[in-house]
TORKOL-4160 file (C-alpha; in steps of 0.2 Angstrom, whole numbers, padded with zeros to 4 digits, m for minus):
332
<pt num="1" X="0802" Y="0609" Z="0572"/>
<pt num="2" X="0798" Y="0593" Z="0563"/>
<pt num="3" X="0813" Y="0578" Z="0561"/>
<pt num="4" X="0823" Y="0586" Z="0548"/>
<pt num="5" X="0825" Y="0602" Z="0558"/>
<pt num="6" X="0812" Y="0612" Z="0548"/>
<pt num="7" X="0797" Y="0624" Z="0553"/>
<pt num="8" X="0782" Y="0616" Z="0556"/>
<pt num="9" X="0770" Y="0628" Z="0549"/>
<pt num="10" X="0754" Y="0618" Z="0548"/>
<pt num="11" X="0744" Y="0613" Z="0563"/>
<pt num="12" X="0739" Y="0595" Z="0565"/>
<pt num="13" X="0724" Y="0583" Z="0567"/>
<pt num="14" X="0711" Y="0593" Z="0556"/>
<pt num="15" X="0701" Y="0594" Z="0539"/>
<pt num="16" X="0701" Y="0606" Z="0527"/>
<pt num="17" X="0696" Y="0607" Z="0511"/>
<pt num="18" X="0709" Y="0614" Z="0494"/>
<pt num="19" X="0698" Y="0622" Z="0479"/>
<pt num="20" X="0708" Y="0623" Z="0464"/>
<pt num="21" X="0701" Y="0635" Z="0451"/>
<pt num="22" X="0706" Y="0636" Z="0432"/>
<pt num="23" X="0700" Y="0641" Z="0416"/>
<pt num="24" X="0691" Y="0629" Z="0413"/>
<pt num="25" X="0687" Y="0615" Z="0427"/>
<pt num="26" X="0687" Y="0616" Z="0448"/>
<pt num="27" X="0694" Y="0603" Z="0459"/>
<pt num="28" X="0691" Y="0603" Z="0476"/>
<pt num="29" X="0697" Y="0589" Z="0490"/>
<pt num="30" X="0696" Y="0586" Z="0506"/>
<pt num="31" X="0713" Y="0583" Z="0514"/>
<pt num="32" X="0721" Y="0579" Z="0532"/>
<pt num="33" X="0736" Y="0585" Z="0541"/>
<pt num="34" X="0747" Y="0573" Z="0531"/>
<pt num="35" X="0744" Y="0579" Z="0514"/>
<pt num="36" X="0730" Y="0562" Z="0510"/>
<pt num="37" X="0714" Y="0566" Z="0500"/>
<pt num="38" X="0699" Y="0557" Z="0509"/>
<pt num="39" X="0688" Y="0565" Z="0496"/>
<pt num="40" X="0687" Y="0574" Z="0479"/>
<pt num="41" X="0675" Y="0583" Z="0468"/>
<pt num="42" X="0678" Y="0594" Z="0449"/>
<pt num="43" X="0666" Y="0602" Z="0439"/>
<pt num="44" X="0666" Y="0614" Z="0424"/>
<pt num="45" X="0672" Y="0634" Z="0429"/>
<pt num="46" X="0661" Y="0647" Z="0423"/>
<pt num="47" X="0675" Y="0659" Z="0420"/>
<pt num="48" X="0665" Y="0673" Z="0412"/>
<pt num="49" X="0654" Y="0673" Z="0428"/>
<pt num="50" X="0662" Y="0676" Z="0443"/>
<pt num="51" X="0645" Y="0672" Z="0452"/>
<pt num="52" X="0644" Y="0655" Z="0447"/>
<pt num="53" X="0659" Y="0652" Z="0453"/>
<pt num="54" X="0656" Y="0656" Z="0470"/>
<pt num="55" X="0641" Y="0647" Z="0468"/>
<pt num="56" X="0652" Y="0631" Z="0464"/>
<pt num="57" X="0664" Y="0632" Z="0476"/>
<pt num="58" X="0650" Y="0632" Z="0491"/>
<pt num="59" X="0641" Y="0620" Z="0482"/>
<pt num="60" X="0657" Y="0609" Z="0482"/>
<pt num="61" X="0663" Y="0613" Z="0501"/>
<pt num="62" X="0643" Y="0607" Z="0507"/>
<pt num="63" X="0645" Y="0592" Z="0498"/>
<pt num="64" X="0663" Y="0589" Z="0503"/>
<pt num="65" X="0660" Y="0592" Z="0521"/>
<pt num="66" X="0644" Y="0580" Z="0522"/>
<pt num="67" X="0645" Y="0571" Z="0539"/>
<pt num="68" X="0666" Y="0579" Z="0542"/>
<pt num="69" X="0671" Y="0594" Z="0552"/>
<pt num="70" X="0682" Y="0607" Z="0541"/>
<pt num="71" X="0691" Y="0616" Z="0550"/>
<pt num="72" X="0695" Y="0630" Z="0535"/>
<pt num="73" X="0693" Y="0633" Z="0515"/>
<pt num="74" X="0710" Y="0634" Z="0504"/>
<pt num="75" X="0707" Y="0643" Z="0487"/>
<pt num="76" X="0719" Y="0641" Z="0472"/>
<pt num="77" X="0718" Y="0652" Z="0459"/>
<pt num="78" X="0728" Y="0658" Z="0443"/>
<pt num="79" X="0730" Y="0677" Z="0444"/>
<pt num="80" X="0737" Y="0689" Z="0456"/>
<pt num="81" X="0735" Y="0689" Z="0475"/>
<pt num="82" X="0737" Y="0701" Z="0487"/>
<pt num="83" X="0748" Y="0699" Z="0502"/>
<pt num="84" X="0734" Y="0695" Z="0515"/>
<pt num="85" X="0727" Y="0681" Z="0504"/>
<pt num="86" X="0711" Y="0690" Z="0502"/>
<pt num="87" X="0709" Y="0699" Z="0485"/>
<pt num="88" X="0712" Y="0693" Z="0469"/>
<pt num="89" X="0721" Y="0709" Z="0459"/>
<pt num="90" X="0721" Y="0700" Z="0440"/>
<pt num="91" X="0716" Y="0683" Z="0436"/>
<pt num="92" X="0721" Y="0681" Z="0417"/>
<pt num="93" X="0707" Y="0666" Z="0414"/>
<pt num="94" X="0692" Y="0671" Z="0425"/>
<pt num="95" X="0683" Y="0688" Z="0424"/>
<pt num="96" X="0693" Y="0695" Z="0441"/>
<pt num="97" X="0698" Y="0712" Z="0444"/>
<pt num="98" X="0703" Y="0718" Z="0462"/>
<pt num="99" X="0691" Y="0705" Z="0467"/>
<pt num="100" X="0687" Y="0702" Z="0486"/>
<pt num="101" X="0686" Y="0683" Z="0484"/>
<pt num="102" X="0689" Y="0678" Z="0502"/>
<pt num="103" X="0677" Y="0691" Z="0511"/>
<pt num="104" X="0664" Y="0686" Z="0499"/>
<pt num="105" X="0665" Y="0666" Z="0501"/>
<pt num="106" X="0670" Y="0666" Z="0522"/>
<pt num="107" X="0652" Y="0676" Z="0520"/>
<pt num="108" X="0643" Y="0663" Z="0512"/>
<pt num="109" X="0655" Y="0648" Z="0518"/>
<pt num="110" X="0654" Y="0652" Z="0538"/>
<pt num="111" X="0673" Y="0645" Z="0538"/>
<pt num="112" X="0692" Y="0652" Z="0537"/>
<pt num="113" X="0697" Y="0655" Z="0519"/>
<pt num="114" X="0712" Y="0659" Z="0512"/>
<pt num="115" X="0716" Y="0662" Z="0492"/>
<pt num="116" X="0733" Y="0659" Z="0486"/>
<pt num="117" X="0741" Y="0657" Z="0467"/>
<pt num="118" X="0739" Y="0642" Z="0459"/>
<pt num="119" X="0758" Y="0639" Z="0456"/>
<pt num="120" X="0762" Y="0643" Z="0474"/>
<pt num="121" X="0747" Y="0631" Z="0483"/>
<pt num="122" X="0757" Y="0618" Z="0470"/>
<pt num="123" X="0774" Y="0622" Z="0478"/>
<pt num="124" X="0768" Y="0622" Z="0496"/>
<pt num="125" X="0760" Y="0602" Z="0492"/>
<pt num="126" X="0779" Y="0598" Z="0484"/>
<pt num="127" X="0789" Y="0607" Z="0499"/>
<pt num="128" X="0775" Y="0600" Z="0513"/>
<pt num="129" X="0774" Y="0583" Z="0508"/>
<pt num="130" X="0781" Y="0579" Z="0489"/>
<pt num="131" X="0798" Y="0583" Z="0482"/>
<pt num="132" X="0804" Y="0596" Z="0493"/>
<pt num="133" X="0801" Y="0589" Z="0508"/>
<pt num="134" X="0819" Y="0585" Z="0514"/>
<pt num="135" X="0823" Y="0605" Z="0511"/>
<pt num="136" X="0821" Y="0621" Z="0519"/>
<pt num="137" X="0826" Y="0632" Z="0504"/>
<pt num="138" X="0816" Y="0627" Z="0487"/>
<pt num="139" X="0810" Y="0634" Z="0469"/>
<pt num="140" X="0796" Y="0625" Z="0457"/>
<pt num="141" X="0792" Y="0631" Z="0442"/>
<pt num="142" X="0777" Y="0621" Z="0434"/>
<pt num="143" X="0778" Y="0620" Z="0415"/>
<pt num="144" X="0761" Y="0620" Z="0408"/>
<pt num="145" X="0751" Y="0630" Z="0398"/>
<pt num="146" X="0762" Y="0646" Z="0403"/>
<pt num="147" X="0777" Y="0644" Z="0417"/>
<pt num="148" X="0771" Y="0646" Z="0435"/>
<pt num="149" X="0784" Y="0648" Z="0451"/>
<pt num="150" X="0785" Y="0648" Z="0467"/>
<pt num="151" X="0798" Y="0649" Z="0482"/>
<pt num="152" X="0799" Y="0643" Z="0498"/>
<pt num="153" X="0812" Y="0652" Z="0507"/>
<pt num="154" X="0817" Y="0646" Z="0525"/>
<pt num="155" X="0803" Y="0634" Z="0526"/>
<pt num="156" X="0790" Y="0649" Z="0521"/>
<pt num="157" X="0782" Y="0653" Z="0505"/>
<pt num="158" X="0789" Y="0669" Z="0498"/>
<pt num="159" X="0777" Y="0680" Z="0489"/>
<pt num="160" X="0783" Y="0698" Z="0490"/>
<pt num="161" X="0779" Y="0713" Z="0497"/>
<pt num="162" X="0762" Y="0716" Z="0487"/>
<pt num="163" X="0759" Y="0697" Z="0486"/>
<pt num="164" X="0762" Y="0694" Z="0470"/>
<pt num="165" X="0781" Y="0688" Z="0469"/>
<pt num="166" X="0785" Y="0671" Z="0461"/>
<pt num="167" X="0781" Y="0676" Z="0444"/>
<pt num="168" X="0795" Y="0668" Z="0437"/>
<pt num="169" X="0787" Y="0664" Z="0420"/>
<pt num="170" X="0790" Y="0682" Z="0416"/>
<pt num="171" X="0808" Y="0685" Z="0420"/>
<pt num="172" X="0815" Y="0689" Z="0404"/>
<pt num="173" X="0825" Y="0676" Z="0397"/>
<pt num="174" X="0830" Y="0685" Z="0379"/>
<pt num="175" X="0829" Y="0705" Z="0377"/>
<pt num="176" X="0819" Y="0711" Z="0363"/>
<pt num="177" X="0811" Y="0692" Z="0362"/>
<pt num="178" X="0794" Y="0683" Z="0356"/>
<pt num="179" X="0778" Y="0692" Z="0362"/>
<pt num="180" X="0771" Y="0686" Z="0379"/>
<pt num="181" X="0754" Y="0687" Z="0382"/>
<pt num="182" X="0758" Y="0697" Z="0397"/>
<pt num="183" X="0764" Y="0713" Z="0387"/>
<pt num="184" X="0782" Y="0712" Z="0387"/>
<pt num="185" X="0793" Y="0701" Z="0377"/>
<pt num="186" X="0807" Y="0686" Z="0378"/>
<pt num="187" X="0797" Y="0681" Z="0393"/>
<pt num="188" X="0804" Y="0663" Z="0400"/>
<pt num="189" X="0789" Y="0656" Z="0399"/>
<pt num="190" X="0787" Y="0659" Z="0378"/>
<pt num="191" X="0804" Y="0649" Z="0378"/>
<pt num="192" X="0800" Y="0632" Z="0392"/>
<pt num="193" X="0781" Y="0631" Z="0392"/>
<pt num="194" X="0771" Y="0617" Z="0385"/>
<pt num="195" X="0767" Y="0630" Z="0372"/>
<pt num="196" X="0781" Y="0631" Z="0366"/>
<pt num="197" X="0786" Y="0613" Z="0366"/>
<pt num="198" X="0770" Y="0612" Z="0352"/>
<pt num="199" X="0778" Y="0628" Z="0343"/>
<pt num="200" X="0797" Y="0620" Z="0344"/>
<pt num="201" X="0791" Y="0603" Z="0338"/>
<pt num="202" X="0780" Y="0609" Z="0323"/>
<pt num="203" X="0795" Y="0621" Z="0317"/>
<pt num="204" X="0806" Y="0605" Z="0317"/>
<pt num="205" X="0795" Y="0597" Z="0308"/>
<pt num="206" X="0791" Y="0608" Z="0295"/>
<pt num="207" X="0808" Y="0609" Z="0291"/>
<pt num="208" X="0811" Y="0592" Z="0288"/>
<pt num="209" X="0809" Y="0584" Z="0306"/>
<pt num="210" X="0828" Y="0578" Z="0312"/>
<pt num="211" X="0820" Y="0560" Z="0308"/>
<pt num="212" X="0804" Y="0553" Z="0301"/>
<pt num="213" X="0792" Y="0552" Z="0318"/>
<pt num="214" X="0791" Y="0572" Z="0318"/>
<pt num="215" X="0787" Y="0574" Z="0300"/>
<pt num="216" X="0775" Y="0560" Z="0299"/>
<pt num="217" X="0768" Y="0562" Z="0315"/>
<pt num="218" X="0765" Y="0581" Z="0309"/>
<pt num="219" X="0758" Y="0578" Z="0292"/>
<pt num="220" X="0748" Y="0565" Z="0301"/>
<pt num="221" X="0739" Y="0575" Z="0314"/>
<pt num="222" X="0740" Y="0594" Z="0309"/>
<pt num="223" X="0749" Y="0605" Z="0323"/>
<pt num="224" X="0757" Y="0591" Z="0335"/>
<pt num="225" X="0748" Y="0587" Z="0353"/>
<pt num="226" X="0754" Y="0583" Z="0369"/>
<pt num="227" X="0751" Y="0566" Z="0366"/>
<pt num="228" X="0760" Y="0566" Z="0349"/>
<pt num="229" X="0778" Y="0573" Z="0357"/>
<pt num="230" X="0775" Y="0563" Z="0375"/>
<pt num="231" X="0776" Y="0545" Z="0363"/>
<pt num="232" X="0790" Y="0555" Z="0351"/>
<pt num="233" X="0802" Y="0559" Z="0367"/>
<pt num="234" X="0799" Y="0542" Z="0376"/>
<pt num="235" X="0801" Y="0533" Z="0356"/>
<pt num="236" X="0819" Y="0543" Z="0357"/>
<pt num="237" X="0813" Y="0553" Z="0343"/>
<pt num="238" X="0829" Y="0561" Z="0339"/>
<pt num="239" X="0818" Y="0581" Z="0330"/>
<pt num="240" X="0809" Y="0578" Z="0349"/>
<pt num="241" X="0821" Y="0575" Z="0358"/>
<pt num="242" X="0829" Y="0590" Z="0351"/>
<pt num="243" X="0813" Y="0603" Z="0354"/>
<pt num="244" X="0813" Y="0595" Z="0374"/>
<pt num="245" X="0833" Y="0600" Z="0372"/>
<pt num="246" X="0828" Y="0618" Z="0367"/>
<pt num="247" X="0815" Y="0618" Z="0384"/>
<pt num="248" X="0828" Y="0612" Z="0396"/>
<pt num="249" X="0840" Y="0623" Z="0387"/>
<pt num="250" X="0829" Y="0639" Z="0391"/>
<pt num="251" X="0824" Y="0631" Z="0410"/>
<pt num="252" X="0844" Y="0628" Z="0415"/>
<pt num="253" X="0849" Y="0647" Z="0408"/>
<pt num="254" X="0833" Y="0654" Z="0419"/>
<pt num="255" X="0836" Y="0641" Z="0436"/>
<pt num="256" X="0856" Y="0648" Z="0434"/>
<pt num="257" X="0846" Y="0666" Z="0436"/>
<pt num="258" X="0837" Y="0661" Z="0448"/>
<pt num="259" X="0850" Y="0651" Z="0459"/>
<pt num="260" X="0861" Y="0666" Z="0458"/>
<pt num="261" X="0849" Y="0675" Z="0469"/>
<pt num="262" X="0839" Y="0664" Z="0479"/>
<pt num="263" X="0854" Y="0649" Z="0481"/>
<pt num="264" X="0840" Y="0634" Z="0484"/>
<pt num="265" X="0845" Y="0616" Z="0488"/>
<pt num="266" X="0833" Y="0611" Z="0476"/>
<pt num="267" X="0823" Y="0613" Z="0459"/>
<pt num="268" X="0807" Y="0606" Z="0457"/>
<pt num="269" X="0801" Y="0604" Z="0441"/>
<pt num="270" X="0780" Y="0601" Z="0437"/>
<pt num="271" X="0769" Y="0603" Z="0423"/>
<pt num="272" X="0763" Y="0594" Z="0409"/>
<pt num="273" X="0782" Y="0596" Z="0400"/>
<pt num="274" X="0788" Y="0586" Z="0416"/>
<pt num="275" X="0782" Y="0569" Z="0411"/>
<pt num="276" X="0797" Y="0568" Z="0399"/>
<pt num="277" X="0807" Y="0565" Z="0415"/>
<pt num="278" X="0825" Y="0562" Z="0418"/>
<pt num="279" X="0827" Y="0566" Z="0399"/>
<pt num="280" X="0823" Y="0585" Z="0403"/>
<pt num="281" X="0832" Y="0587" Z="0419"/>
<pt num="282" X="0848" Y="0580" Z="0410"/>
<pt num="283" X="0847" Y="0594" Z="0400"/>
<pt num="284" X="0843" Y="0608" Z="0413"/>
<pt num="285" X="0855" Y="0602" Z="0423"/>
<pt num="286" X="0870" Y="0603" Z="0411"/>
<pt num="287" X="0862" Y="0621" Z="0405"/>
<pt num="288" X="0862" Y="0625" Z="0424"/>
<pt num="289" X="0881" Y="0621" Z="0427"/>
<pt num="290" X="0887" Y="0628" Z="0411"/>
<pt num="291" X="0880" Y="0644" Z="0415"/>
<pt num="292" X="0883" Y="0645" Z="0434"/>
<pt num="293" X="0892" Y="0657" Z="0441"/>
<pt num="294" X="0908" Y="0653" Z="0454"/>
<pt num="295" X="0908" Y="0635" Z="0446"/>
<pt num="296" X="0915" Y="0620" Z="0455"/>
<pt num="297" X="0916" Y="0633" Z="0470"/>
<pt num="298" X="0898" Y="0632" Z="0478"/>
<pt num="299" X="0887" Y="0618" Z="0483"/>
<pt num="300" X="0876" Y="0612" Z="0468"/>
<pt num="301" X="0856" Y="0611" Z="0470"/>
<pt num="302" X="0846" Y="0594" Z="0467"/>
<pt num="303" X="0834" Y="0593" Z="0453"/>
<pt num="304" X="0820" Y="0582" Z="0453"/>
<pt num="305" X="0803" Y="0580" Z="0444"/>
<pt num="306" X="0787" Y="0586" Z="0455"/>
<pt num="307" X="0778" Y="0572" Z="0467"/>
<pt num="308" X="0760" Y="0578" Z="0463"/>
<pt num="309" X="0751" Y="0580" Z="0447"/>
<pt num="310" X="0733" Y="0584" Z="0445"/>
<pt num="311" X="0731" Y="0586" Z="0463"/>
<pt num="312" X="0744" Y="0598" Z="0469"/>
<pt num="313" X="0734" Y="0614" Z="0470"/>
<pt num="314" X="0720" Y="0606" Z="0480"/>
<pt num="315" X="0733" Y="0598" Z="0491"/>
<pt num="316" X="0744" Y="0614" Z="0493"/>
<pt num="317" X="0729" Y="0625" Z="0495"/>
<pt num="318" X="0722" Y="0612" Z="0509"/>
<pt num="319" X="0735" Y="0612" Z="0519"/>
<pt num="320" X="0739" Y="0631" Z="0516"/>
<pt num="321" X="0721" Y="0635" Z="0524"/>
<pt num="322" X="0726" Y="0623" Z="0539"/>
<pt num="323" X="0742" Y="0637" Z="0542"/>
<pt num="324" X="0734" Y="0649" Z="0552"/>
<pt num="325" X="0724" Y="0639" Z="0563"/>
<pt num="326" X="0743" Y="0635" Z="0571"/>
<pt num="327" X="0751" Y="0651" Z="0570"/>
<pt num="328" X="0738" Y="0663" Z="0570"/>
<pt num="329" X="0743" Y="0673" Z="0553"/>
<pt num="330" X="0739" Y="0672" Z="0537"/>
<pt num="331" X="0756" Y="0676" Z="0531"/>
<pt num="332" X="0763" Y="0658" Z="0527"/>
């Protein structure tokens, strides 16, 4: 148990090296028992060639390791994975279809590899050495591109019985709702993703803006960036502060659901959307209490905005691969 009366699940005093692979670029780190990058590399991701990817992951791990000893190889990857963290089911981005990633890479790597979703290598980094760390019991959900989750449930990462639980972008948040590119509809994440920050904000605009910065900053630049609403928000923008209303809105109804079930102490929130800070976790948490069952009568969860950025999934995915050196198992 370490000072706070939590699991130790990681062994100490070794290297290992997180691999995070998107769409569209790979990062990869070298990282030590306490969560610090010694060394970094990212290059380009060939997603329509599955092959090329492998190639750059075992270019990236010689390089890495030059002159270090790695002890193991944590791979973070969009998609689903099964429950022994070797087989990729579905990756939405990358040409992967009950792919057996980590026989194929320990073959060519000579070293322990692990593959774990993206979202749940970032929540391991926040729980292990970021936001969550004072916890035992904690959800993230990452609010990107799409909504990713993932729950640590008495110090240990949940992920089902097939491996692929923690999908909570996909709980449906309003029956019979916008399309998702999953299939169904009304999925959370059509409602709280950076997606639909841009979608929300250019609607406002288009229909006159709340205030002058939408509008203009609309007419100006076409469909409205990250950048565009980032400077709106932190300008007090009264049409983006409303669209980041509408996110925390649609996160505080769905962290309600969730709470209701899994009772965490805490919420981490990542993501691009994140960066608006304490101006969305205000909103969340009101949503959250207004919409919480047994009010007033139960011990409220903390909110906070993730540690990590960028580097979460290489750290998570590290330190993940440094897991069963200490206990054994693959099942973290």
């Amino acid at each position: 148990m370490n000072h706070d009366g939590r699991p130790v699940d990681a062994g100490g005093g070794t290297l290992t090296i997180g691999i995070d692979i998107g769409g569209t670029k790979i990062a990869a780190a070298v990282v030590d028992e306490t969560g610090a990058i010694l060394r970094r590399d990212r290059r380009p991701t060939s997603a329509a060639q599955p092959r090329a990817i492998e190639d750059s992951v075992v270019e990236m791990v010689r390089d890495l390791s030059e002159g270090l000893t790695i002890a193991a190889v944590g791979i973070a990857a969009a998609g689903f994975i099964d429950a022994s963290q070797s087989v990729v089911y579905y990756a939405p981005n990358i040409d992967w279809r009950h792919e057996p990633l980590r026989e194929k890479l320990e073959a060519r790597l000579r070293k322990p590899t692990v593959i774990d979703n993206d979202a749940n290598a970032a929540g391991w980094a926040e729980f292990r050495f970021g936001a969550g760390r004072d916890v035992t019991d904690m959800v993230m959900l990452t609010l990107g591109t799409g909504v990713g989750g993932a729950i640590v449930a008495g110090g240990r990462l949940f992920r089902g019985g097939f491996g692929a639980g923690g999908e909570l972008g996909h709980l449906r948040l309003v029956p019979g709702g916008m399309p998702c590119g999953c299939g169904a509809r009304g999925c959370f994440e059509q409602y709280a993703s950076g997606r639909a920050l841009h979608r929300i904000a250019d609607e406002l605009a288009d229909a006159g803006g709340i205030g002058a910065g939408l509008a203009a900053q609309r007419e100006q630049h076409g469909t409205l960036g990250a950048a565009q609403i980032s400077e709106l928000i932190r300008a007090a923008d009264p049409g983006a502060l409303a669209a980041l209303g509408q996110i925390g809105s649609a996160v505080g109804q769905a962290c309600a659901s969730i709470g209701a079930v899994l009772d965490p102490q805490m919420f981490v929130v990542g993501g691009g959307v994140a960066a608006a800070g304490d101006r969305l976790l205000e909103v969340v948490r009101a949503q959250y209490l207004d919409v919480l069952p047994a009010r007033g009568f139960h011990p409220q969860p903390e909110f906070r905005i993730a540690h990590f950025v960028n580097d979460a999934g290489v750290v998570g995915a590290a330190d993940l691969a440094r897991l069963p050196l200490a206990t054994g198992s693959l099942v973290g």
